[in-house]
C-alpha positions as a printed Julia matrix, in Angstrom:
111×3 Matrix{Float64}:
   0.0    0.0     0.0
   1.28   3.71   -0.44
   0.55   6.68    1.17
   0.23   9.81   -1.08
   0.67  13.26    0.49
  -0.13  16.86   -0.95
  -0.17  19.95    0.62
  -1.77  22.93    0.01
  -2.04  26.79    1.44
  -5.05  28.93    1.17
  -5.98  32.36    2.62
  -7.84  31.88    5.97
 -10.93  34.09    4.42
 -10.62  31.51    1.64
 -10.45  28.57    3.56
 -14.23  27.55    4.83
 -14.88  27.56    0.88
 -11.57  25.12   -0.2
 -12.86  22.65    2.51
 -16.51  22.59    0.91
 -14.57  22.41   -2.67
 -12.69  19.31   -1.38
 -15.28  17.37   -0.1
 -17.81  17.66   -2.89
 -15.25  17.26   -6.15
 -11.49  16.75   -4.65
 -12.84  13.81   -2.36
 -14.98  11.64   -4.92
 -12.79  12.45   -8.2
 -10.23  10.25   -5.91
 -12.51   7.51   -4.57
 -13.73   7.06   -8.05
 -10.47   5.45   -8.94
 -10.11   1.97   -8.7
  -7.4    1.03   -6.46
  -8.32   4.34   -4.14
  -8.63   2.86   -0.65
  -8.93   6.12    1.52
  -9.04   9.89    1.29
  -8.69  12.38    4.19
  -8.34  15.73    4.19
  -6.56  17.54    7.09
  -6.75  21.32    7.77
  -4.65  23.54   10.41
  -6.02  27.18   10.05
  -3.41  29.6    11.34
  -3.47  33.71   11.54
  -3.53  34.33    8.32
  -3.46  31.3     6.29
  -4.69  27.51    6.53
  -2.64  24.5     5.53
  -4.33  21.53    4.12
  -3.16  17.85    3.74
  -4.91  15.52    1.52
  -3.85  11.93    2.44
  -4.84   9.14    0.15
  -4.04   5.16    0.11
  -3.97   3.24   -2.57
  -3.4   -0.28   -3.31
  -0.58   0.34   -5.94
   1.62   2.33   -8.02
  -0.94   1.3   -10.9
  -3.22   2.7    -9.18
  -1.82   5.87   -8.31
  -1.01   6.27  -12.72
  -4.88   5.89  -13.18
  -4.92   8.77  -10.86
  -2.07  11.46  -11.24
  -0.7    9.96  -15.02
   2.65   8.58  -15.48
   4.78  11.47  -13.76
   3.57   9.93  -10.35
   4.98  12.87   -7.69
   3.66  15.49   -9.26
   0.73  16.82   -7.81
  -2.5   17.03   -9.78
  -4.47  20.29   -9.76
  -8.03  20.99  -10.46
  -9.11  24.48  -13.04
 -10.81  25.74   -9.14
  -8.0   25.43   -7.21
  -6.59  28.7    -9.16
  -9.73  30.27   -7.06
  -8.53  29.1    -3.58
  -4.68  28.54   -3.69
  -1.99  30.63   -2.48
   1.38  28.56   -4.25
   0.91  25.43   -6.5
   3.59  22.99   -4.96
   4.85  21.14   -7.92
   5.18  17.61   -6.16
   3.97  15.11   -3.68
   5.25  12.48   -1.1
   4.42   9.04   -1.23
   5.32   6.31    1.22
   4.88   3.16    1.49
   2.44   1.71    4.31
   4.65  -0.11    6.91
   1.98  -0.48    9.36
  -1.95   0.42    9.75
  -4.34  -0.27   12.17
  -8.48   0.86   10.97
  -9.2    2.43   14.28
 -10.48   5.47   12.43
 -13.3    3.89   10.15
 -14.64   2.11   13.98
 -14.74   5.45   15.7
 -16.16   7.03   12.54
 -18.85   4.3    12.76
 -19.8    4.11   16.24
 -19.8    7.6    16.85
């Protein structure tokens, strides 16, 4: 499994909107690819700006191709993202998964 990291900066007055942009076309437009196994987005607002991670897992590098195209680290924008973004980092991280434990998807559920 590996890990795929991007990270994004938005202007605090900008970023109530990003997260509503995320969930309704970032979010599915990843889960739609086969191979996707999870999406989460994190978000840290500070002063004057808020940081976002998007976290994905996916089952392979195969996977991640359907997804981002054959230059793998390099992150994939969307046309809106011009409206929200601050800097366009040119790449991403990936890892591979060493270890996991689904605690998250049982709290999410019995909550």
């Amino acid at each position: 499994m590996i890990c795929r990291i991007w990270h994004g900066v938005t202007p605090r007055s900008k970023a109530d909107a990003y997260t509503s942009f995320l969930e309704q076309r970032a979010v599915p437009d990843y889960r739609s690819v086969p191979g996707n196994l999870s999406v989460a987005v994190l978000r840290r607002d500070e002063a004057e700006v808020t940081h976002f991670l998007t976290v994905t897992h996916w089952e392979s590098v195969e996977s991640i191709r359907a997804f981002a195209g054959d230059e793998l680290l390099k992150a994939k924008y969307y046309p809106e993202d011009q409206d929200y973004l601050s800097e366009f980092e040119p790449l991403v991280q990936h890892f591979v998964v060493a270890a996991i434990e689904d605690s998250v998807a049982r709290h999410r559920g019995g909550a």
